[in-house]
C-alpha positions in Angstrom: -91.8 120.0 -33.3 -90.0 122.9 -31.5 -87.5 125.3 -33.3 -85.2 126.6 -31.3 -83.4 130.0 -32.3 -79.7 129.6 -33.3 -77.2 132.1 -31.5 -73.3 132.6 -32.3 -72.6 130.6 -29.0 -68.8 131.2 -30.2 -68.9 134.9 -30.8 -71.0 135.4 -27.5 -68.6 133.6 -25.7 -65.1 135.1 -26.9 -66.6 138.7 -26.0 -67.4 137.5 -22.2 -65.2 139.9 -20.3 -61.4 139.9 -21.3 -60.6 136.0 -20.2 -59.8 133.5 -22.7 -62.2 131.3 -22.7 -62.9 127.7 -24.9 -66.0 126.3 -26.0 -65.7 122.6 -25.9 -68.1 119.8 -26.3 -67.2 118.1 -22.6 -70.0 115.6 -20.9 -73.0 116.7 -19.8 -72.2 116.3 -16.5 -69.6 119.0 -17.0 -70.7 122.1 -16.8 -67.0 123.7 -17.7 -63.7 124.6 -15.2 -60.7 126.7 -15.5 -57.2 125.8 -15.9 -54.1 127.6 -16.7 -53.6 128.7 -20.3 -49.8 128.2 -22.3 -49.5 132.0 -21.6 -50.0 130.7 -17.6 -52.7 132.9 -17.6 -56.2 131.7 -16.9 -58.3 130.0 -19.0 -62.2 129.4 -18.4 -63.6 126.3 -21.0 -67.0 125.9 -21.0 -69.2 123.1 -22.2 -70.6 123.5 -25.9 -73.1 120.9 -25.2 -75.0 123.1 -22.6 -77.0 126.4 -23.4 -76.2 129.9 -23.4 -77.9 130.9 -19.9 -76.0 127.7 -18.8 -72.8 128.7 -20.1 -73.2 132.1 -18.8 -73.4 131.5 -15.4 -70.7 128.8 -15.7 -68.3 130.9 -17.2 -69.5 133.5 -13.8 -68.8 130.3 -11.7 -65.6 130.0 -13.2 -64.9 133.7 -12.8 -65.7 133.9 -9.3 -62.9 131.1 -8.7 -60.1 133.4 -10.7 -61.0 136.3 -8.6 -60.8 135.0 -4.9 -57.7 133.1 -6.0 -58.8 129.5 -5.9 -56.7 128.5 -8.3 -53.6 129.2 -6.1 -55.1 127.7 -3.3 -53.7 124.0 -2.8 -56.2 123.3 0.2 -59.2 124.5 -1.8 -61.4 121.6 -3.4 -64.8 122.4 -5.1 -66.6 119.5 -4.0 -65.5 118.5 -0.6 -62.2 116.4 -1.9 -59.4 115.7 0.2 
């Protein structure tokens, strides 16, 4: 039987950086995305489901896409769309 230590996943992830960020429970197959808050500013949610080293280098994933403007960039598709 394994015991696996407990971490404040919510507290961790509230202090990453100075972006708002969400934890949600999302499928597994979703590692998180970003997404325009109310405030229009950006807003990075990443998947409760997943672990912290996983949800760190998501929410760096994520962070990546806010800084080289992806989000404003109508011909840009993550994986190849149309």
């Amino acid at each position: 039987m394994h015991h696996f230590r407990r971490y404040d996943l919510i507290k961790e992830v509230m202090s990453m950086e100075d972006r708002n960020v969400i934890l949600m429970n999302l499928p597994t197959a979703v590692r998180g995305f970003v997404c325009l808050g109310q405030d229009g500013e950006p807003l990075i949610v990443v998947n409760a489901r997943l672990t912290r080293e996983q949800n760190r280098k998501t929410y760096d994933h994520e962070q990546r896409h806010i800084e080289n403007g992806d989000m404003e960039n109508t011909d840009y598709h993550e994986y190849g769309g149309e």
